[in-house]
Backbone bond lengths (Angstrom), bond angles and torsions (degrees), N, CA, C in turn:
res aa  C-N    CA-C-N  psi(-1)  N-CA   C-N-CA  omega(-1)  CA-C   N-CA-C  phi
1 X - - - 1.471 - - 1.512 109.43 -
2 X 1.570 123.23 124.72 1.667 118.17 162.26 1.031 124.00 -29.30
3 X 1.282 140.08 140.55 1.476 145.33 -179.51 1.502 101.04 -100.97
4 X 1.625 122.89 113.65 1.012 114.79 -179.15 1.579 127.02 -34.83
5 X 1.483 137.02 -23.08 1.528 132.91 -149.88 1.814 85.55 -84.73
6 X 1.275 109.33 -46.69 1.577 131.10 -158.31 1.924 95.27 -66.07
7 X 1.234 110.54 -61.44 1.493 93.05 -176.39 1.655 110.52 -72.00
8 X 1.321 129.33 -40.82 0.951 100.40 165.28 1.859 144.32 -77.61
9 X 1.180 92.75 15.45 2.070 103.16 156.87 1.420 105.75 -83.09
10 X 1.793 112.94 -46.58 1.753 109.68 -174.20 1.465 96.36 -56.77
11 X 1.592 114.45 -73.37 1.362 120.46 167.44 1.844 117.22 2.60
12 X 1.333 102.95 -66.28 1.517 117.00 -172.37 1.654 111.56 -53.89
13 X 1.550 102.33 -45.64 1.396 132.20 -160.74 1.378 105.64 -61.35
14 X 1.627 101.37 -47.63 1.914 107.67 -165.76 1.499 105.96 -83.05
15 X 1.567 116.31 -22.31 1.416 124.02 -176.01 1.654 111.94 -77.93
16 X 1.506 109.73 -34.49 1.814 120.61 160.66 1.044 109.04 -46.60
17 X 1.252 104.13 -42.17 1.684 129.08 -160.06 1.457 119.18 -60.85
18 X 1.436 115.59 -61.64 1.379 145.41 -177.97 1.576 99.14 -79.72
19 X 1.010 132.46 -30.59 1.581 137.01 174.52 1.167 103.39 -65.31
20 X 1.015 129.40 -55.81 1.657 147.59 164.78 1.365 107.99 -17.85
21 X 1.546 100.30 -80.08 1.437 102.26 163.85 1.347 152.95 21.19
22 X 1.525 84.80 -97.23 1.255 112.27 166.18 1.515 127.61 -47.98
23 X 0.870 117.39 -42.83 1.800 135.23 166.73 1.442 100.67 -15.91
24 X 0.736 109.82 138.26 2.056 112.70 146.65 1.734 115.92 -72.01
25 X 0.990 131.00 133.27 1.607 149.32 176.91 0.708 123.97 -117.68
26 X 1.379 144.80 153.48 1.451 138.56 -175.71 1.947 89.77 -103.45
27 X 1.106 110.30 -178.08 1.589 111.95 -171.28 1.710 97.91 -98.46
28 X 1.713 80.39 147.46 1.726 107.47 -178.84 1.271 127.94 -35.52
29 X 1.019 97.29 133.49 1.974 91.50 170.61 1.362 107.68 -56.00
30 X 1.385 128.13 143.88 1.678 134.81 160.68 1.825 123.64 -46.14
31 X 1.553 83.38 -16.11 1.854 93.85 -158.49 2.049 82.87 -74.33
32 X 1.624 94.52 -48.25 1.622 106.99 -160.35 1.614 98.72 -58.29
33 X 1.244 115.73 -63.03 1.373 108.64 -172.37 1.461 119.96 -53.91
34 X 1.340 113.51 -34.49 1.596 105.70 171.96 1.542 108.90 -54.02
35 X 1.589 117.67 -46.98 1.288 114.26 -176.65 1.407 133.65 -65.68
36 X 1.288 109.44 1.39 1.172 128.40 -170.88 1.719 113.19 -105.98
37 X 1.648 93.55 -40.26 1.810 101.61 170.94 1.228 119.54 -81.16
38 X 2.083 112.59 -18.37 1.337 116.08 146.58 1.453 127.60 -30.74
39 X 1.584 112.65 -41.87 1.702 123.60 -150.50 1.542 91.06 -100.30
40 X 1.630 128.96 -49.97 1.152 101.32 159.57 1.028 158.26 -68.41
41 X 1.764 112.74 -11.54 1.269 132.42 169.87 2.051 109.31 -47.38
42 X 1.344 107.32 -37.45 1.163 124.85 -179.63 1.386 128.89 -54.33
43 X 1.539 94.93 -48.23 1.511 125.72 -175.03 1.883 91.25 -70.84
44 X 1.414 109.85 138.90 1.526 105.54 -176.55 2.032 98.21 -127.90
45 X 1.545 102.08 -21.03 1.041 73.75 147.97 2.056 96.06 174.24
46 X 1.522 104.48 147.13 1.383 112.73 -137.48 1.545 98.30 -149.78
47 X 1.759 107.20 89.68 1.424 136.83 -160.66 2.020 95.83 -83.82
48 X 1.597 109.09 -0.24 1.548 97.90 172.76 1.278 110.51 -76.56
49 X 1.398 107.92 -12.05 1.890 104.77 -159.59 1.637 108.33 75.64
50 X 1.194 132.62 -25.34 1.568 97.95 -174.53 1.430 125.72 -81.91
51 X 1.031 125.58 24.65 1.546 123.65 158.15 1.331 106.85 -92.21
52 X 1.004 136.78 -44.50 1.393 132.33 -179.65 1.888 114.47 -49.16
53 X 1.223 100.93 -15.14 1.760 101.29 176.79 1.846 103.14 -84.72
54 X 1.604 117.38 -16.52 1.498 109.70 176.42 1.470 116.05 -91.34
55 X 1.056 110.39 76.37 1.834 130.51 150.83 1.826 123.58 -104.59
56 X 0.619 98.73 158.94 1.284 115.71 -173.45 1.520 122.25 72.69
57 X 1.479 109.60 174.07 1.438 102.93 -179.10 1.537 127.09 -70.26
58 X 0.901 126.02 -24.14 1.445 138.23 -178.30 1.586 116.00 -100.44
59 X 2.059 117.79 94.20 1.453 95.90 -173.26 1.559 101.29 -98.40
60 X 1.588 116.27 20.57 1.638 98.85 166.20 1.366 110.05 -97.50
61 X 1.261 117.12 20.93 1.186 118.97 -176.21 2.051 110.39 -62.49
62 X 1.067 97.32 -11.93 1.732 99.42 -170.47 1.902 109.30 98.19
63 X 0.939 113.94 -40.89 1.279 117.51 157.26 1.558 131.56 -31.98
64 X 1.323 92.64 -63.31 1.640 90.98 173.59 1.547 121.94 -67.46
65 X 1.395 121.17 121.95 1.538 117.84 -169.86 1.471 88.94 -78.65
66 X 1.563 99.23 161.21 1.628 138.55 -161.89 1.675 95.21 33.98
67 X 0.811 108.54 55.16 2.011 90.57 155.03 1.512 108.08 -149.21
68 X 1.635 108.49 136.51 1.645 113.87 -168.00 1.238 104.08 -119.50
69 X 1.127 135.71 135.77 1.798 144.58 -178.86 1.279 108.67 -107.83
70 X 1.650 109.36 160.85 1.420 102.89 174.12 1.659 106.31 -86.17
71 X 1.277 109.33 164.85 1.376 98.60 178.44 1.357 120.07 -98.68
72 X 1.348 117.38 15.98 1.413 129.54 171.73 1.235 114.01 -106.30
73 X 1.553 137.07 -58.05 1.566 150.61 -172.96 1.298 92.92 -90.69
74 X 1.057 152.10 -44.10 1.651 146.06 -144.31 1.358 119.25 51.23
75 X 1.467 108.60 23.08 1.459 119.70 143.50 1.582 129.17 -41.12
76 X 1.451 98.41 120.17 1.695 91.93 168.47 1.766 106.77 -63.44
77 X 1.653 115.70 143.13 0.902 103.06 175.50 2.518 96.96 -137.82
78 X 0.922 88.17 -15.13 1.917 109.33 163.48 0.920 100.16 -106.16
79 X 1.625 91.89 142.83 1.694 114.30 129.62 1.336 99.31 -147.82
80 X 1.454 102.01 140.47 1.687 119.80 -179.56 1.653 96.95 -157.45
81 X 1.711 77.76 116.85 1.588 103.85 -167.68 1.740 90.70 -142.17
82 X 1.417 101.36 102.95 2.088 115.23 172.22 1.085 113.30 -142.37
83 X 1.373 98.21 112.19 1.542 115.80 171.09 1.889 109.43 -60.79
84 X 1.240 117.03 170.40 1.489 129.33 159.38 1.193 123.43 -66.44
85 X 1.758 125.62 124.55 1.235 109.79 -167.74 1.464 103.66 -103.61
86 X 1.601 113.17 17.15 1.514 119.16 179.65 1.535 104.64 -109.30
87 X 1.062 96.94 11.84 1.775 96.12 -166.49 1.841 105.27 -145.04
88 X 1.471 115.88 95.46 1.339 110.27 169.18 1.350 131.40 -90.95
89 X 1.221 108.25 20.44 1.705 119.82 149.12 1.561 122.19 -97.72
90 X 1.258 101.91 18.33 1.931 101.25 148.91 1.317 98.42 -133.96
91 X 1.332 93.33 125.95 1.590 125.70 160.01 1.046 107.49 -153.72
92 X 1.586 100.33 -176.79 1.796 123.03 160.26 1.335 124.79 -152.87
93 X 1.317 111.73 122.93 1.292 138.15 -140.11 1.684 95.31 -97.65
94 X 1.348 128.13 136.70 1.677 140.91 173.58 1.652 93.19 122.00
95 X 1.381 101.01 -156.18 1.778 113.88 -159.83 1.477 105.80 -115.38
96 X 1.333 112.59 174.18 1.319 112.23 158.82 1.167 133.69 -69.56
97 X 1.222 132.47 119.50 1.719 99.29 -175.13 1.716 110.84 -75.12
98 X 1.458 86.78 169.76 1.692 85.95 169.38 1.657 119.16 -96.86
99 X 1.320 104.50 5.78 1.891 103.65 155.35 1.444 136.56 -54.56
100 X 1.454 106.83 -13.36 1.511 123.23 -165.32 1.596 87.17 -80.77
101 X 1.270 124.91 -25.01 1.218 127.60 166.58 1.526 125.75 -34.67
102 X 1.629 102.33 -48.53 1.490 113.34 -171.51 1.703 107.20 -85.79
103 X 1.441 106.68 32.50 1.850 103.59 -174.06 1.827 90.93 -105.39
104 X 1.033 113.08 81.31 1.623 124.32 -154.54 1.708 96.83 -64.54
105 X 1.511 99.62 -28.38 2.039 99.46 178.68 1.020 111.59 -100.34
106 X 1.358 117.03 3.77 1.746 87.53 -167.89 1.441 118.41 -82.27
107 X 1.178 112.56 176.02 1.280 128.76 -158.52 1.723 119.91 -115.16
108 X 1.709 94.33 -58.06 1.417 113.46 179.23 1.629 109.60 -90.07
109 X 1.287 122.68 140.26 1.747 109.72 173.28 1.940 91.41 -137.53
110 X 1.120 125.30 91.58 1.376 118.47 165.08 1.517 108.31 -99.68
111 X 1.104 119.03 135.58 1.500 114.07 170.96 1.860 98.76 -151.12
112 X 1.152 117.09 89.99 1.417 107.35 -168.52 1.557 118.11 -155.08
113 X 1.340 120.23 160.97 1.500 106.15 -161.07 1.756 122.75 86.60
114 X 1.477 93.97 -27.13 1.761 94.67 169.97 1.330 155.31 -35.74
115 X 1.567 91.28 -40.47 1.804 129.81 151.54 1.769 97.34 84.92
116 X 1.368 131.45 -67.25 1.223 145.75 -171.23 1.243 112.71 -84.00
117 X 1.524 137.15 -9.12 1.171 153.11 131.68 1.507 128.91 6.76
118 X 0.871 120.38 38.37 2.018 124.71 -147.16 1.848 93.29 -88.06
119 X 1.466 77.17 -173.25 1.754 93.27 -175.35 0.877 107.78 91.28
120 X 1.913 117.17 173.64 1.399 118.51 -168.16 1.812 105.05 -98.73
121 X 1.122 135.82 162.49 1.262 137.86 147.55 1.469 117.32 -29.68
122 X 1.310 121.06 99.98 1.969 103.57 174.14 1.120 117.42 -85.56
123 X 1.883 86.99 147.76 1.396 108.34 -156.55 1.823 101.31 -75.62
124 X 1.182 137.08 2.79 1.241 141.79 149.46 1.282 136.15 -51.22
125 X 1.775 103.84 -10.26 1.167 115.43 167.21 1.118 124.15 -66.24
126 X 1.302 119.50 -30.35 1.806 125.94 -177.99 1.349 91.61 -77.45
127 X 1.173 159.97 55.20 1.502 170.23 139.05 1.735 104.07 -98.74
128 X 1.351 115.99 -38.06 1.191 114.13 172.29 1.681 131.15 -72.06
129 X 1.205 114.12 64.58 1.507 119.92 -171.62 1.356 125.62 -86.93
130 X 1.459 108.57 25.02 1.465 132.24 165.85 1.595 106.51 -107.39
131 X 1.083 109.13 -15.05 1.993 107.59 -177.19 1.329 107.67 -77.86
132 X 1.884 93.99 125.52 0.928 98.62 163.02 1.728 126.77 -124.92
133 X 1.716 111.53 17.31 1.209 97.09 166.51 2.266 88.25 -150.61
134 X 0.857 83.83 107.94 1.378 115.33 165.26 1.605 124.93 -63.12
135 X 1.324 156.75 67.82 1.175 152.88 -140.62 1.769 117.96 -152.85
136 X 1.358 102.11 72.54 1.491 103.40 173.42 1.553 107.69 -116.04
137 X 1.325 113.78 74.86 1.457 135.30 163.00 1.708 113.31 -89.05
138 X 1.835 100.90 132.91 1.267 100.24 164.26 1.661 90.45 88.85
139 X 1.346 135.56 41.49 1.077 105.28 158.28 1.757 110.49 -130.13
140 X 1.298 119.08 -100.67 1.683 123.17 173.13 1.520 95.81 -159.18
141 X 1.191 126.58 45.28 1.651 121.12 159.11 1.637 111.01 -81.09
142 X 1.582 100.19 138.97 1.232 116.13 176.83 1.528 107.69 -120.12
143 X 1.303 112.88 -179.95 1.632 123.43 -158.44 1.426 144.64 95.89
144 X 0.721 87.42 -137.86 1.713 85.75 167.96 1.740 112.60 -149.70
145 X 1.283 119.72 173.39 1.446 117.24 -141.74 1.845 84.23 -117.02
146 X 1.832 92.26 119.13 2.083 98.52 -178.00 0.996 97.21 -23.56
147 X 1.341 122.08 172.71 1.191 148.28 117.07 1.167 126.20 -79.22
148 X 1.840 115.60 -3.82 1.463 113.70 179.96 1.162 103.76 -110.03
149 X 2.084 122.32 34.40 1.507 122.60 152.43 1.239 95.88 -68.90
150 X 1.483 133.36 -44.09 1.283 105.30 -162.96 1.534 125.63 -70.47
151 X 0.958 113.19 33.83 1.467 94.16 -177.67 2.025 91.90 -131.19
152 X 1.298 103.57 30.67 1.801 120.05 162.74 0.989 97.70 -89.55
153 X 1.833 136.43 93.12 0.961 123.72 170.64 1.624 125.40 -88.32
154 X 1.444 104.40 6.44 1.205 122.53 173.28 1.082 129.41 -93.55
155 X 1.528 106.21 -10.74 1.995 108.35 -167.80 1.448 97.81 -84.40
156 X 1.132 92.67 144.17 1.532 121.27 165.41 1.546 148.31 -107.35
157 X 1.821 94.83 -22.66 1.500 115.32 165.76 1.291 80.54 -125.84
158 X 1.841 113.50 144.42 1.125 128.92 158.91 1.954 104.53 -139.41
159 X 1.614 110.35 104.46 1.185 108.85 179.65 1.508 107.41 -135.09
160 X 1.257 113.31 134.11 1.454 145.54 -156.93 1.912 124.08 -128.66
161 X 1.778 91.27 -20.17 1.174 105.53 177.23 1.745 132.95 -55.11
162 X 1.124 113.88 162.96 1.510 103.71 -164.28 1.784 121.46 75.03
163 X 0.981 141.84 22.41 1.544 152.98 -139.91 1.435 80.82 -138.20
164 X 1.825 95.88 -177.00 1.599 119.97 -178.34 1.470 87.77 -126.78
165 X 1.405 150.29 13.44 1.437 172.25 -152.97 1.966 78.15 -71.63
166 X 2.029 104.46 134.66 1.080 110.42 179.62 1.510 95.50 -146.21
167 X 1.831 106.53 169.10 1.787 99.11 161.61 1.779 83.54 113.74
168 X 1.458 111.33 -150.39 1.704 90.50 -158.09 1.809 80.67 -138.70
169 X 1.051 123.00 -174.46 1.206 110.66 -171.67 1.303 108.76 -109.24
170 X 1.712 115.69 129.85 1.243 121.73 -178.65 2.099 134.26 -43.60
171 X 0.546 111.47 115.76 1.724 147.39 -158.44 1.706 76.38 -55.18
172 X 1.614 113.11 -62.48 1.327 115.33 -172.30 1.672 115.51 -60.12
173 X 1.195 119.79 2.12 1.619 113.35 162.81 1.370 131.90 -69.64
174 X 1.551 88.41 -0.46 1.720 108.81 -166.94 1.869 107.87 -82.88
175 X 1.440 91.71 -9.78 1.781 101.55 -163.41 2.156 85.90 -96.52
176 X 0.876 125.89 32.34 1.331 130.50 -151.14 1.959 100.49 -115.89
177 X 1.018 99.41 37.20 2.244 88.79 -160.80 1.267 93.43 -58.52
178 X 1.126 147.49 -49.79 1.454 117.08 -147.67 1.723 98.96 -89.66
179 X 1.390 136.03 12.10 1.691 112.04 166.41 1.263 107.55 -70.36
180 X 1.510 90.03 153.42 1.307 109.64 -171.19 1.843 96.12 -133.78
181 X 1.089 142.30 4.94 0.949 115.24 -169.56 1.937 87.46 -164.23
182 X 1.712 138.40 124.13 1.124 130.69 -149.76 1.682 80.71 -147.01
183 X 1.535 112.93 136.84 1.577 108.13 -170.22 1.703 79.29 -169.00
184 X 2.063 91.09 84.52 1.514 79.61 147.29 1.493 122.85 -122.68
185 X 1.576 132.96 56.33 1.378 117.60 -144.23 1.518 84.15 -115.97
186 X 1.816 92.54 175.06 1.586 112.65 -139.21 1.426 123.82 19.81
187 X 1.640 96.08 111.06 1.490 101.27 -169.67 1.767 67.37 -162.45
188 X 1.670 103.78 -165.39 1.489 126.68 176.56 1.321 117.07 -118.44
189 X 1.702 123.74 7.65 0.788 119.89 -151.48 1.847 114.33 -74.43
190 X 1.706 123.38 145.33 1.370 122.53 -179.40 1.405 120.47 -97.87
191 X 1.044 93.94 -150.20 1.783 105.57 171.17 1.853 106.20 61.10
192 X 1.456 89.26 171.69 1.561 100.05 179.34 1.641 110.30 -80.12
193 X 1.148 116.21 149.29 1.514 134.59 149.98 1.441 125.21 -23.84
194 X 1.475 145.45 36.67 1.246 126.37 -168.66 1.618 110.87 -96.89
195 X 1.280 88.49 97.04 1.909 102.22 -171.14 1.633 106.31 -81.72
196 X 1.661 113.46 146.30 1.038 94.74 147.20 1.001 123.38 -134.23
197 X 1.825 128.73 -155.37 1.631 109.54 -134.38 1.839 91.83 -113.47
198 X 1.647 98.53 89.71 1.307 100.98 168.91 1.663 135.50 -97.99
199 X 1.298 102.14 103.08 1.480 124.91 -137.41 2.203 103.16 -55.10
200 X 1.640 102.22 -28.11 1.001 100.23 -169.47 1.783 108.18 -83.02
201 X 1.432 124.43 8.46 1.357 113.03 -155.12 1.228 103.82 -71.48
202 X 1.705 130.10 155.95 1.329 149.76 150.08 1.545 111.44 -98.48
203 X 0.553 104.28 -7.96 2.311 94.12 -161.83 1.607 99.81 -174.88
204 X 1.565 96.74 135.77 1.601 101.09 -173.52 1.609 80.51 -162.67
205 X 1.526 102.51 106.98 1.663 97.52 168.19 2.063 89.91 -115.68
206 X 1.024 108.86 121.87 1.654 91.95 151.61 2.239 115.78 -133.49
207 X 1.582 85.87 59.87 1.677 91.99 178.32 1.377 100.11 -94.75
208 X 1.295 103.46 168.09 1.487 146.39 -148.23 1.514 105.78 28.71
209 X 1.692 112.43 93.09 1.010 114.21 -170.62 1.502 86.02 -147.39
210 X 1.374 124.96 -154.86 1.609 136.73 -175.16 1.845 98.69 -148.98
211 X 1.210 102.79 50.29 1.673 114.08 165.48 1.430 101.71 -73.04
212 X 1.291 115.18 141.88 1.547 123.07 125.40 1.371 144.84 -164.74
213 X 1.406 131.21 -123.14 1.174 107.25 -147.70 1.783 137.75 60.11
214 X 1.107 124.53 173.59 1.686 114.12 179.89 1.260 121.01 -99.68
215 X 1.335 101.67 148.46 1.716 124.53 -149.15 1.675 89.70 -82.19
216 X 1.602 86.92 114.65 1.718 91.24 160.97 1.273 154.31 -30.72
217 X 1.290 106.60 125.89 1.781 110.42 -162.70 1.630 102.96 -68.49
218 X 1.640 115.92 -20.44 1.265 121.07 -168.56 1.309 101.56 -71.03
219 X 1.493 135.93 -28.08 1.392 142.27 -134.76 2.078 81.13 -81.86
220 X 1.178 112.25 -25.15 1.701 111.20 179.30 1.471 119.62 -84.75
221 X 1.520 97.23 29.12 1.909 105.25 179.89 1.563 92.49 -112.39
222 X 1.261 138.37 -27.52 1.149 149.82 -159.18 1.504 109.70 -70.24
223 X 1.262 132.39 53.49 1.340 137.48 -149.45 1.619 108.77 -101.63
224 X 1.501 90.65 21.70 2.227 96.01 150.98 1.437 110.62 -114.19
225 X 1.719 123.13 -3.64 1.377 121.35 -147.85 2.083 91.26 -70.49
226 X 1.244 85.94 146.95 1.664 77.83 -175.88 2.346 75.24 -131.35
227 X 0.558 141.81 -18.61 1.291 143.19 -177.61 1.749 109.67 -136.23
228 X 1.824 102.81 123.36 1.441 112.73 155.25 1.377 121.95 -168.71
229 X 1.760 103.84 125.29 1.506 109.74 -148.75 2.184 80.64 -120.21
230 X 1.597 89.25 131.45 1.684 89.68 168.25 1.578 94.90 -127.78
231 X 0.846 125.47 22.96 1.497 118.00 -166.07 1.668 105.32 -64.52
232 X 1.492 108.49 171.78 1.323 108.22 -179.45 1.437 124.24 40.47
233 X 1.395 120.15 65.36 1.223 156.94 -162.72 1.499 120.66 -151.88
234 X 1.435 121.73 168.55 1.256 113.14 173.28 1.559 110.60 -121.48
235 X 1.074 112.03 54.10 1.810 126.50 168.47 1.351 109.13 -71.48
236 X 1.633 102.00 140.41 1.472 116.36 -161.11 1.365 100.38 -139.91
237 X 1.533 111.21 149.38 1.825 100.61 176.83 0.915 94.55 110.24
238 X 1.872 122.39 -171.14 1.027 111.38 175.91 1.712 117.19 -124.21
239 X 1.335 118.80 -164.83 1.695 105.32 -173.00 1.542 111.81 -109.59
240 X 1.298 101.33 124.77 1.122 155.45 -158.59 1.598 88.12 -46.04
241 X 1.852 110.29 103.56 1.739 103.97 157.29 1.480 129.62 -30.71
242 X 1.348 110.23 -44.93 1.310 133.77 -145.68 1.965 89.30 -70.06
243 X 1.429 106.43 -33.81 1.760 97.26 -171.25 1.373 108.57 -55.12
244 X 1.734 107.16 -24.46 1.535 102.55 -177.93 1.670 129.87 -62.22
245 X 1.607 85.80 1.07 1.625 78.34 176.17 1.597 115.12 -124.73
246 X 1.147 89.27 39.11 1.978 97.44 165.06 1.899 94.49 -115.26
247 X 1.370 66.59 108.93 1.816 98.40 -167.70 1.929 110.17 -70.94
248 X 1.684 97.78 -27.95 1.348 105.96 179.54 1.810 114.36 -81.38
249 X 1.068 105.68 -38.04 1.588 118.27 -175.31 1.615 98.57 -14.17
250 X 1.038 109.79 143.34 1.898 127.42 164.10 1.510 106.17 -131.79
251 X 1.048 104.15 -33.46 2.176 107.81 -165.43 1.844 88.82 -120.63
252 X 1.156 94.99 118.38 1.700 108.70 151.53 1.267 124.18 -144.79
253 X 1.705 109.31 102.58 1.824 91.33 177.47 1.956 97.14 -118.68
254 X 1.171 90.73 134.07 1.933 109.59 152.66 1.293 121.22 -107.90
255 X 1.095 130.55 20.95 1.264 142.40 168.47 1.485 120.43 -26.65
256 X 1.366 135.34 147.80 1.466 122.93 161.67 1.182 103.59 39.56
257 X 1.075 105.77 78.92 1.518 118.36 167.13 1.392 120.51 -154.09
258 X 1.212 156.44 139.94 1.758 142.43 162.07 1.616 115.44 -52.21
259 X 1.241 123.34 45.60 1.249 110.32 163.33 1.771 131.75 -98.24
260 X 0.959 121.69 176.79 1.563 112.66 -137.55 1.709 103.83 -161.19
261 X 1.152 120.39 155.83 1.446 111.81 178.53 1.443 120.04 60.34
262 X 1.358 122.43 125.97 1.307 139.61 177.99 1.155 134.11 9.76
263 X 1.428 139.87 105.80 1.568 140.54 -178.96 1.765 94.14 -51.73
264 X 1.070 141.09 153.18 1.481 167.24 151.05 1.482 106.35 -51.15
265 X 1.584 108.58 92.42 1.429 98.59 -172.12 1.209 111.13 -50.30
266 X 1.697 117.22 -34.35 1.215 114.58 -163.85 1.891 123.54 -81.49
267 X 1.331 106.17 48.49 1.435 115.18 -163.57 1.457 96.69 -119.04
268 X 1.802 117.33 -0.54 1.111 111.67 173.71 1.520 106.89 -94.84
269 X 1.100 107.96 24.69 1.608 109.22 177.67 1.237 111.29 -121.22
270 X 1.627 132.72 2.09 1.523 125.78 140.25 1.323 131.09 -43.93
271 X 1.230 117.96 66.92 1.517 109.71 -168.63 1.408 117.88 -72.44
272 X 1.736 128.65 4.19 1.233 121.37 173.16 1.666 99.38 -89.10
273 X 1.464 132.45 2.68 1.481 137.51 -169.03 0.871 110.10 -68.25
274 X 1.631 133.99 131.51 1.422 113.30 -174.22 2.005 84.59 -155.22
275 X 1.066 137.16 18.31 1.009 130.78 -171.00 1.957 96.29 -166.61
276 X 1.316 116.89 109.54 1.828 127.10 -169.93 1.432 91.23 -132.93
277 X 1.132 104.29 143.10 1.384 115.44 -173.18 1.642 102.76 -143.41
278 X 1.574 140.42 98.75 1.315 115.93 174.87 1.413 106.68 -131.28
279 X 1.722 124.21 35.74 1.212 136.52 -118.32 2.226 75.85 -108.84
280 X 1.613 100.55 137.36 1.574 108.56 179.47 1.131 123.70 58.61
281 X 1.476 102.00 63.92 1.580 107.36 -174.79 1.723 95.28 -150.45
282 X 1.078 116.43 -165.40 1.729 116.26 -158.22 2.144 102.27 -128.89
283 X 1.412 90.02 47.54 2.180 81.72 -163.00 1.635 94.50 -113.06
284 X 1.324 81.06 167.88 1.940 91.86 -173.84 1.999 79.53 -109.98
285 X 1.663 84.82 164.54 1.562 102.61 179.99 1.260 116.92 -99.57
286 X 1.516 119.31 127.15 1.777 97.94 166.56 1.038 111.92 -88.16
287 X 1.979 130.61 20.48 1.472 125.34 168.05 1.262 121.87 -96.67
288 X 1.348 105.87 -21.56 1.805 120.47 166.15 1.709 85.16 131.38
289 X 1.383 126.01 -170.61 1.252 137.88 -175.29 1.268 114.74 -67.40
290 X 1.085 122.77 92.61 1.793 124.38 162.31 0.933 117.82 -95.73
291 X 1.290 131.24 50.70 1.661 112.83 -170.03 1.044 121.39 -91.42
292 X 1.500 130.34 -3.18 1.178 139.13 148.67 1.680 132.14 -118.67
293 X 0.979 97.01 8.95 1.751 141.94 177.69 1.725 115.17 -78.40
294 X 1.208 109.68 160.38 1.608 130.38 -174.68 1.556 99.92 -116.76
295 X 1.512 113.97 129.87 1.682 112.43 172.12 1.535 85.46 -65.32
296 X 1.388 118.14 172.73 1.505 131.59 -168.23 1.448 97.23 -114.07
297 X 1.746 120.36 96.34 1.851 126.84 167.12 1.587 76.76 147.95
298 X 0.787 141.72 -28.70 1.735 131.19 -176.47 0.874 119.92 -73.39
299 X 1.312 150.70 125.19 1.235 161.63 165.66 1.860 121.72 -60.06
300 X 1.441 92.13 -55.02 1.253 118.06 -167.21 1.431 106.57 -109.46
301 X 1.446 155.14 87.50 1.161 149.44 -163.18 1.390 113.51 -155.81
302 X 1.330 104.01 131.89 1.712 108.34 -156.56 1.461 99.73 -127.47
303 X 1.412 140.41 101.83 1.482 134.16 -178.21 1.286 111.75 -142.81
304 X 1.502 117.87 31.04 1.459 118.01 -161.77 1.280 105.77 -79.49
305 X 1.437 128.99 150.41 1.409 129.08 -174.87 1.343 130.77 60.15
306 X 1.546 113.88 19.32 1.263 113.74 -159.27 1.268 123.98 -68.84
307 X 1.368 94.27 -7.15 2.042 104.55 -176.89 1.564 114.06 69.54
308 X 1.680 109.59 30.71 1.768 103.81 -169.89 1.397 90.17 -77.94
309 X 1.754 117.64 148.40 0.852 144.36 157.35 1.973 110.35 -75.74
């Protein structure tokens, strides 16, 4: 289910977005439109209809659906391209191209909901060092995730979730300070957790994935995180004191996971917590047996089956 903070930033994003629009522009750079007939050239065939609105020479004309220009350069600086996630007879079927590469300003990159969407992520994306919200969720990308995102020192949403995306997660996301918002869940992705301590984060879901090893002690430096879901993972060890001191947290699930050894007494002192999740995992309680039970001040508390000893 969306976490309210997250749809309303996309929310914010598409409404900037669509405001944009409207503007008057002078017409596209040549570089942009090639890069753009690059991406449909790709697409072989795309039951949403919005490629069929990119004809003609001019795509800041307003005409072309999902694409936003500046209104000074006539730089592409969007693209927001989302299929229906209630409806799996719109999509569009082929890859990304790697021309989206040559959109040297842009800013916005949504491409999500597509479903049939395949291919790998191009590595031309780390060319884009004006992006700042990154969002190809919900489609059929496979591979593994650049390593030349990190060098977006501007992005701020980076979501990938919903994919067949494998391999362990790039080390270079760590060069990333200003995200604020990290959404890579259901994917395949492996390897251990080596986070680093990115001071601005809000939201970090990466469940139903094939993580493991034990969940970082660093993940308790993150002292804006108001959301972080690892559930459905293979985390081992035990959970990390240190979460007790992200004072903002509301959403925490470790769910389905191999973890083991003692809940953090001191996790009853999140008082913004309103949603705990530690449900199929192997931990003893420092509240006494809840295993089908509510800690007592929580509203929202999810620990069913937890297997506490």
């Amino acid at each position: 289910m969306p976490k309210p903070s997250w749809v309303f930033k996309i929310l914010t994003i598409l409404s900037l977005f669509h405001l944009s629009q409207a503007q008057t522009t002078p017409s596209c750079s040549e570089v942009d439109r090639a890069a753009l007939i690059g991406f449909k050239a790709r697409i072989f065939k795309d039951t949403s209809g919005i490629l069929s609105s990119w004809v003609g020479k001019d795509c800041c004309s307003g005409d072309w659906v999902g694409i936003q220009c500046d209104a000074v350069t006539g730089r592409v600086t969007g693209v927001v391209l989302q299929g229906s996630s209630g409806n799996n007879a719109l999509y569009m079927k082929g890859i990304i191209s790697p021309t989206l590469g040559e959109l040297k300003l842009l800013k916005v990159l949504v491409i999500s909901g597509m479903k049939k969407l395949s291919g790998v992520i191009p590595s031309s994306f780390s060319g884009l060092i004006h992006l700042q919200q990154l969002v190809l969720e919900d489609n059929s990308l496979k591979g593994t995730i650049p390593v030349g995102l990190g060098q977006l020192k501007s992005l701020q949403t980076l979501s990938l979730s919903g994919n067949y995306l494998t391999g362990p997660l790039p080390q270079t996301l760590g060069n990333l300070k200003n995200l604020l918002q990290i959404n890579l869940a259901r994917n395949s992705l492996s390897g251990t957790l080596k986070f680093p301590n990115l001071g601005s984060l809000e939201y970090l879901d990466l469940s139903y994935n094939m993580l493991s090893g034990t969940i970082p002690t660093v993940l308790g430096l993150q002292s804006n995180m108001t959301f972080l879901d690892l559930s459905n993972n293979r985390f081992s060890g035990q959970i990390p004191d240190s979460l007790c001191n992200l004072k903002n947290l509301v959403d925490l699930s470790l769910s389905n996971n191999l973890l083991t050894g003692q809940v953090p007494a001191r996790i009853g002192q999140l008082k913004s917590l309103s949603t705990l999740s530690l449900g199929f995992n192997m931990l003893k309680s420092a509240f006494g047996s809840f295993e089908w039970g509510v800690i007592k001040g929580y509203p929202f508390v999810i620990v069913y089956r937890s297997f506490l000893q």
